[in-house]
C-alpha positions as protocol buffer text, in pm:
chain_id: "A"
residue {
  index: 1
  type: UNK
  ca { x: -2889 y: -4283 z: -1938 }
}
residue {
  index: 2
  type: UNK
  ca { x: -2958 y: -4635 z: -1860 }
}
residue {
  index: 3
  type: UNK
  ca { x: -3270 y: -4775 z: -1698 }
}
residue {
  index: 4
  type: UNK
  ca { x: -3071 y: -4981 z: -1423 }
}
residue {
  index: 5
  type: UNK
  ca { x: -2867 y: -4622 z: -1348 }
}
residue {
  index: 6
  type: UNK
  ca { x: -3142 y: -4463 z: -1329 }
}
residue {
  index: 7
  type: UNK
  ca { x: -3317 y: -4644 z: -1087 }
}
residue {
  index: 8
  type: UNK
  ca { x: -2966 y: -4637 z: -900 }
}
residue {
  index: 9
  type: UNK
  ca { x: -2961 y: -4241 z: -905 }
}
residue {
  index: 10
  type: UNK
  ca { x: -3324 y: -4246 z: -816 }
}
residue {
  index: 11
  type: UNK
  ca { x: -3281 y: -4481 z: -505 }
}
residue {
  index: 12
  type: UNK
  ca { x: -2959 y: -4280 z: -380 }
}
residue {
  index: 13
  type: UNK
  ca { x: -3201 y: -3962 z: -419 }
}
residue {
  index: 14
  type: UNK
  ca { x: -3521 y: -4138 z: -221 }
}
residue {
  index: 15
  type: UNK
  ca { x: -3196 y: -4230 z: 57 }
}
residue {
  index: 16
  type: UNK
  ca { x: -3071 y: -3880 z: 78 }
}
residue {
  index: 17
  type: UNK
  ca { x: -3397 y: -3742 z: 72 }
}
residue {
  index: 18
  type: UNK
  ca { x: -3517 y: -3973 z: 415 }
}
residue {
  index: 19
  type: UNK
  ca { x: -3220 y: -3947 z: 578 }
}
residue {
  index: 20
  type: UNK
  ca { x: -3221 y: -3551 z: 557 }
}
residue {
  index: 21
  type: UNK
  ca { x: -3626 y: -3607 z: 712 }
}
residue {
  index: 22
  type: UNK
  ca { x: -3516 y: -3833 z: 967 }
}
residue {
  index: 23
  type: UNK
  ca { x: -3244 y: -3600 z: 1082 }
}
residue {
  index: 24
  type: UNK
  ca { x: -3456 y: -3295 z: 1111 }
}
residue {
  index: 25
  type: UNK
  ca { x: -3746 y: -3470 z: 1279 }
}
residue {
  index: 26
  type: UNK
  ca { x: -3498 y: -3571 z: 1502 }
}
residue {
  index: 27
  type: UNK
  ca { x: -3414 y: -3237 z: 1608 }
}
residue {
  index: 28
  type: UNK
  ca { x: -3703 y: -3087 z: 1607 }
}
residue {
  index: 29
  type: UNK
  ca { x: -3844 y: -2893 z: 1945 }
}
residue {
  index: 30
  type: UNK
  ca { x: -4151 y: -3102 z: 2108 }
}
residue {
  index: 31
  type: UNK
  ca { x: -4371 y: -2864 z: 2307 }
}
residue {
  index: 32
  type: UNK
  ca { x: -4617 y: -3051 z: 2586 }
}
residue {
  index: 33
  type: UNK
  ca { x: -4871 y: -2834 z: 2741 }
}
residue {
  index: 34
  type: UNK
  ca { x: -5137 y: -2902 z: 3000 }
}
residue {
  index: 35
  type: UNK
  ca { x: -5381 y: -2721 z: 3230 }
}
residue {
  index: 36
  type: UNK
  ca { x: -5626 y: -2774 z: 3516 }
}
residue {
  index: 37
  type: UNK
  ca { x: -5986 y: -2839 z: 3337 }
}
residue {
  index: 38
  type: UNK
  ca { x: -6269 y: -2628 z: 3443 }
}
residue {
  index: 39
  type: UNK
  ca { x: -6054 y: -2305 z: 3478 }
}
residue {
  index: 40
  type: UNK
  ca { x: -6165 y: -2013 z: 3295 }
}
residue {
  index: 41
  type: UNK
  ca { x: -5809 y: -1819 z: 3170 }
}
residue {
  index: 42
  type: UNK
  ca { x: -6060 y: -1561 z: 3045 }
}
residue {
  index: 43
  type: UNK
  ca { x: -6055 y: -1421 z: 3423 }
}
residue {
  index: 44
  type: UNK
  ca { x: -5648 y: -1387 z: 3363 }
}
residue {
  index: 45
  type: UNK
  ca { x: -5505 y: -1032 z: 3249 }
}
residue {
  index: 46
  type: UNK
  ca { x: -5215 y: -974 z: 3447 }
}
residue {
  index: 47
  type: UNK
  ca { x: -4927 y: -1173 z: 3551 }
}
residue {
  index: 48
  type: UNK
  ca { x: -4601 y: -1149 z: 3775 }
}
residue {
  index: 49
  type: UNK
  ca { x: -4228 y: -1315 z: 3742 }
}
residue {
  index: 50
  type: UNK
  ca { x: -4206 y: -1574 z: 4066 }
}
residue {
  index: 51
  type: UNK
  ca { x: -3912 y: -1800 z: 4138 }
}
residue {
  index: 52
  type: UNK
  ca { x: -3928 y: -2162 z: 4167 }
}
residue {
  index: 53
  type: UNK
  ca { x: -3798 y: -2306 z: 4480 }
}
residue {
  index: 54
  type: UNK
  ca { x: -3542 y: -2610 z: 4359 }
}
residue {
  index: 55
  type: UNK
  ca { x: -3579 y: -2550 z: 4023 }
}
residue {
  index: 56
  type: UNK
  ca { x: -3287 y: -2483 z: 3789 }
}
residue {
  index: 57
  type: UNK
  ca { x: -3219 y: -2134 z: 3679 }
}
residue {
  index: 58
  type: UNK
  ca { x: -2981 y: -2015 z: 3406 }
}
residue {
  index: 59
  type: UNK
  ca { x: -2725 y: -1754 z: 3419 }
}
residue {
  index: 60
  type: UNK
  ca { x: -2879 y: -1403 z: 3440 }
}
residue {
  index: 61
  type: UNK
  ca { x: -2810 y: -1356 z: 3068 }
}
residue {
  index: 62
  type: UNK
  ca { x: -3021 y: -1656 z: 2987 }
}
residue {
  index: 63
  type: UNK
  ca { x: -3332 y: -1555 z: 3232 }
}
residue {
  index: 64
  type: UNK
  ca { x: -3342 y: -1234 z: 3071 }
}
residue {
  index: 65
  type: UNK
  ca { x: -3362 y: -1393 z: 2713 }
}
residue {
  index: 66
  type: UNK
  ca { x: -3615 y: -1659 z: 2868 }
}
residue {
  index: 67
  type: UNK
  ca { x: -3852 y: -1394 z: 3032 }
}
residue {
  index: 68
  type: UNK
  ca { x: -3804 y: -1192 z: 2751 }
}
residue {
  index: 69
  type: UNK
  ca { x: -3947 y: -1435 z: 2467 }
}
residue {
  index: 70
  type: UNK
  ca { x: -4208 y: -1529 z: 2724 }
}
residue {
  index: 71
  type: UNK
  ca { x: -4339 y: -1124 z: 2796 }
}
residue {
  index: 72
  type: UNK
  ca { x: -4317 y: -1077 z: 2397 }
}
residue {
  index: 73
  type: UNK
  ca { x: -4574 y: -1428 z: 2329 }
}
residue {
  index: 74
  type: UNK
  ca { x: -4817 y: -1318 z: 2634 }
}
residue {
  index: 75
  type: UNK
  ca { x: -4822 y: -963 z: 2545 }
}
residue {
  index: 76
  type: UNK
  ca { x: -4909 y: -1097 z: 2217 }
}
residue {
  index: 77
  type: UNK
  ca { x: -5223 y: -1256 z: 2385 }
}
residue {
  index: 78
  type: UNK
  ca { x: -5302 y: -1005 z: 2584 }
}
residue {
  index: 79
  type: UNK
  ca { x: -5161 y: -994 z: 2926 }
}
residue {
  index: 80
  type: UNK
  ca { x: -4983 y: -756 z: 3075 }
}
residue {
  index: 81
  type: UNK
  ca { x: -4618 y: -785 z: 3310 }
}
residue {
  index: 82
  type: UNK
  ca { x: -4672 y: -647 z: 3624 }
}
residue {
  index: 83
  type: UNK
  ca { x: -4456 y: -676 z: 3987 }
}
residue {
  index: 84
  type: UNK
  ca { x: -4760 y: -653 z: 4208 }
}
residue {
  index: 85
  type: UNK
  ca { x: -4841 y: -938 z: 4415 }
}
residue {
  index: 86
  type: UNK
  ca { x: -5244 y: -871 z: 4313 }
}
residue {
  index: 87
  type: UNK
  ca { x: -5137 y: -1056 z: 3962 }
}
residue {
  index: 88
  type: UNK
  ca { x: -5378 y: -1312 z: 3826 }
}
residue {
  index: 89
  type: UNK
  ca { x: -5107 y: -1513 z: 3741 }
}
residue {
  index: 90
  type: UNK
  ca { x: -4785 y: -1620 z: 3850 }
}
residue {
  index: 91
  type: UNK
  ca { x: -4524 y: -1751 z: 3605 }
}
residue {
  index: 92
  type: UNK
  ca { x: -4215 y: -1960 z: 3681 }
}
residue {
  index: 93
  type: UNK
  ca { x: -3998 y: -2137 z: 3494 }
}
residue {
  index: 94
  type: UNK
  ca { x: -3705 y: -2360 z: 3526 }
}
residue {
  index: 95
  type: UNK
  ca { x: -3448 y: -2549 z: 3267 }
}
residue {
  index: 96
  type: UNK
  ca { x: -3270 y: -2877 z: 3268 }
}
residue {
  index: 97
  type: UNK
  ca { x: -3012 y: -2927 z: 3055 }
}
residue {
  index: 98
  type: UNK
  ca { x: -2932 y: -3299 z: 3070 }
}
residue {
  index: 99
  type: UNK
  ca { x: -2657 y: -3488 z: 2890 }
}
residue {
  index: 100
  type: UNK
  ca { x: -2740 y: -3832 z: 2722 }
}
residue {
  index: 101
  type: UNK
  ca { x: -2441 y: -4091 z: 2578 }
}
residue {
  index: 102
  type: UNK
  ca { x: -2453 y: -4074 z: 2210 }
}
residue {
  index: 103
  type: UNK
  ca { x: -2302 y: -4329 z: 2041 }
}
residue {
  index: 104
  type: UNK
  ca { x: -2154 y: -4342 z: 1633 }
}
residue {
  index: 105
  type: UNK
  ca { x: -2081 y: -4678 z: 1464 }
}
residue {
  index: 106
  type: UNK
  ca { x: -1899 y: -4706 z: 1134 }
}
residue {
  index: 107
  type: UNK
  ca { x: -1880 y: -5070 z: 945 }
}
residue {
  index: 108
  type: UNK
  ca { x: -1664 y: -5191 z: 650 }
}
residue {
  index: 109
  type: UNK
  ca { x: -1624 y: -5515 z: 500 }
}
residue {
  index: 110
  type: UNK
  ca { x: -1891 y: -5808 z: 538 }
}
residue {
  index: 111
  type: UNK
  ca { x: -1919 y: -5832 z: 865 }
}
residue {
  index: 112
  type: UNK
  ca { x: -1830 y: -6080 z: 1153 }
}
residue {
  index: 113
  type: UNK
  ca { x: -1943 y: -6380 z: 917 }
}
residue {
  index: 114
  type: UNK
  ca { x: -1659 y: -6228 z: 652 }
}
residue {
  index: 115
  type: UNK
  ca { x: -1444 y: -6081 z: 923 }
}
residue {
  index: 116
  type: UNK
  ca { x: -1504 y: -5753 z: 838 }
}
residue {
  index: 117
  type: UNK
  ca { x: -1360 y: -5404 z: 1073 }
}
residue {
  index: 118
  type: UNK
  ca { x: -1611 y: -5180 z: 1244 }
}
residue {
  index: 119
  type: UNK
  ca { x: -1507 y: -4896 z: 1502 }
}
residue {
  index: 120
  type: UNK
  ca { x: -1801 y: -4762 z: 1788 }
}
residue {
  index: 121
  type: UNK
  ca { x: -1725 y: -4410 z: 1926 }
}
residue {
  index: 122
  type: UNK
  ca { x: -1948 y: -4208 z: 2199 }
}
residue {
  index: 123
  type: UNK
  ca { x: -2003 y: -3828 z: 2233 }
}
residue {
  index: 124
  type: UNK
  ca { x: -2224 y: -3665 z: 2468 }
}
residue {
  index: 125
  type: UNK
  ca { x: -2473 y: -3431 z: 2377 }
}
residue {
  index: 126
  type: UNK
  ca { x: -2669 y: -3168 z: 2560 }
}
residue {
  index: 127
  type: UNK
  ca { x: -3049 y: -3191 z: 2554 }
}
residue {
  index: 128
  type: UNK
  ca { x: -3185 y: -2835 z: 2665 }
}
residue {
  index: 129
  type: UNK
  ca { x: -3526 y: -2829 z: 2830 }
}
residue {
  index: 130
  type: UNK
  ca { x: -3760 y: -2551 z: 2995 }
}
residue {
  index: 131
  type: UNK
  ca { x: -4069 y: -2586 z: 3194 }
}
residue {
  index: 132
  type: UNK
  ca { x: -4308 y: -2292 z: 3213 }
}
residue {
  index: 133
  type: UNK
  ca { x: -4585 y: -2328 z: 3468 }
}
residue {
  index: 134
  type: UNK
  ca { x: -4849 y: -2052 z: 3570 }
}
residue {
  index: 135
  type: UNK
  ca { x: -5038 y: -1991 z: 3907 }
}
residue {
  index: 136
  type: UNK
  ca { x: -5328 y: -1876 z: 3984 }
}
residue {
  index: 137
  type: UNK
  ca { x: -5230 y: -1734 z: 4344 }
}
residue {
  index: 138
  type: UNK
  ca { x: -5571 y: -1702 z: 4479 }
}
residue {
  index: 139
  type: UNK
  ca { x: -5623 y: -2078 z: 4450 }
}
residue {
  index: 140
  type: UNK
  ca { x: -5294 y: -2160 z: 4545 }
}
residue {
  index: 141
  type: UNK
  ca { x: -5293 y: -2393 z: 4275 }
}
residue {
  index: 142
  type: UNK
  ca { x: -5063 y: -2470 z: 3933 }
}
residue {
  index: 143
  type: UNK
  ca { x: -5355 y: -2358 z: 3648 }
}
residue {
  index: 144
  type: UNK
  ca { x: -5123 y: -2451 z: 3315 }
}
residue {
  index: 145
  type: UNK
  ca { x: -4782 y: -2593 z: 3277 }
}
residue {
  index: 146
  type: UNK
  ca { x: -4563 y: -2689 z: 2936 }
}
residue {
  index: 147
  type: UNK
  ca { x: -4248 y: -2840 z: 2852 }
}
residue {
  index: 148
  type: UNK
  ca { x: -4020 y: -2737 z: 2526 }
}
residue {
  index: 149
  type: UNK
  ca { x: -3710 y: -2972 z: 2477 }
}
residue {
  index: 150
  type: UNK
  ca { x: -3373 y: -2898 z: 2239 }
}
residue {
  index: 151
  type: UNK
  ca { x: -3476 y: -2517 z: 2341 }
}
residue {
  index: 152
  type: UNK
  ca { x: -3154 y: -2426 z: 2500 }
}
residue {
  index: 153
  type: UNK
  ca { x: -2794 y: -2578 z: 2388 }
}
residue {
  index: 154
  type: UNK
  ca { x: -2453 y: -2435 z: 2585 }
}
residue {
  index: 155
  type: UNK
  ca { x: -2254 y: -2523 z: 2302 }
}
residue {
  index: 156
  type: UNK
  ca { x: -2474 y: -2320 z: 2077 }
}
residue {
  index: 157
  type: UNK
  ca { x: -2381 y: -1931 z: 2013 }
}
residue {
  index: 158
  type: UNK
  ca { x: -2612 y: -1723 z: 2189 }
}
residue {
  index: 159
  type: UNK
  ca { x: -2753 y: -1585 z: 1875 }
}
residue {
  index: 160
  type: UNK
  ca { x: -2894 y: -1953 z: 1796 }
}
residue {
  index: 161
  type: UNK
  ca { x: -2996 y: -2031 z: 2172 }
}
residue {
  index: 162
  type: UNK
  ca { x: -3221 y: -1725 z: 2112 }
}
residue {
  index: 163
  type: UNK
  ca { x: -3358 y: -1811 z: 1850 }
}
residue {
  index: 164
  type: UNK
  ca { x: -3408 y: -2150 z: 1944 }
}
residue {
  index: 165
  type: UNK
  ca { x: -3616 y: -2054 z: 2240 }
}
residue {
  index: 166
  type: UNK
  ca { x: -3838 y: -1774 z: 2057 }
}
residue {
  index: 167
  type: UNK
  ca { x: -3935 y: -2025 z: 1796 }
}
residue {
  index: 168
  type: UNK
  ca { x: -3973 y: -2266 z: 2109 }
}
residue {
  index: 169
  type: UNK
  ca { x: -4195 y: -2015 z: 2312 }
}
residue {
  index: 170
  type: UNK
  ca { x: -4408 y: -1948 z: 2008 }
}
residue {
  index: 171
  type: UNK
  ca { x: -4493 y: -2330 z: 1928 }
}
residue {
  index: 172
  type: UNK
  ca { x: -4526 y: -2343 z: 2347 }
}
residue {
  index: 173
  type: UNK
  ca { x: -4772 y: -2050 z: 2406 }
}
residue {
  index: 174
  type: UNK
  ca { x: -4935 y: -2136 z: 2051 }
}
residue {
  index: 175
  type: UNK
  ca { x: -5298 y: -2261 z: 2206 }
}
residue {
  index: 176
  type: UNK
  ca { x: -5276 y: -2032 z: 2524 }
}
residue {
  index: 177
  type: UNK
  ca { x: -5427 y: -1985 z: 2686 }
}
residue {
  index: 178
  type: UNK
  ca { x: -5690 y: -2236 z: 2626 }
}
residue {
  index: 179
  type: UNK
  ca { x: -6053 y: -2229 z: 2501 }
}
């Protein structure tokens, strides 16, 4: 094998190789959490299902696989699902599933200078995105919230939504509750 093929075959590798990175960091979950400082989650053992006024809700279908992957990562941790209103936490969720203009180029030729062709299309694509926030209904006050996007997809089969949002709820609940 040549020298000047080789370095051909090894630059079309490195190319493939980023452009497989760039696509998967690109649709990889982000998970943003936050909490109120000086609250001590070690006082927190129990916690009840709540609504959220406004907020967007899923089919029933969905909510069950949401507070189901939720129950699973806190029982994990600890806490235990009750329906009394003497919980030491309330939990609430809601999702957003926004659509953003995508658009796909495709060049030939040289380009305007050499009067090459180029076509543009558009596509939309769904963004999924669910907020988890938890209450400490004493204090009447939000204690911890956190935000996982590309969680849930409609056009996704609902074998891959789930496991989209269990691999999302892990990452999510990862450092909870906090030290």
């Amino acid at each position: 094998m040549s020298r000047n093929l080789r370095t051909r075959t090894s630059r079309a590798a490195m190319a493939f190789a980023v452009a497989l990175l760039a696509g998967g960091a690109a649709l990889a979950q982000d998970v943003r959490t936050n909490y109120m400082p000086g609250t001590n989650f070690a006082k927190y053992h129990t916690y009840k299902w709540v609504m959220i006024e406004r907020g967007q809700h899923p089919n029933q279908i969905v909510d069950a696989q949401i507070k189901q992957s939720v129950d699973s990562q806190l029982a994990s941790k600890g806490f235990t699902k009750t329906d009394s209103d003497n919980a030491d936490l309330y939990v609430g969720y809601q999702v957003s599933v926004d659509q953003e203009r995508q658009w796909n180029g495709f060049g030939m030729g040289g380009g305007v200078r050499w009067g090459g062709m180029a076509t543009a299309t558009s596509s939309t694509i769904s963004i999924g995105s669910l907020v988890l926030d938890m209450y400490d209904p004493a204090q009447k006050q939000l204690v911890w919230t956190g935000t996982a996007t590309k969680t849930l997809d409609p056009s996704k089969s609902p074998e891959k939504n789930q496991k989209n949002l269990n691999k999302a709820m892990q990452k999510l609940l990862k450092n909870f509750p906090p030290k």
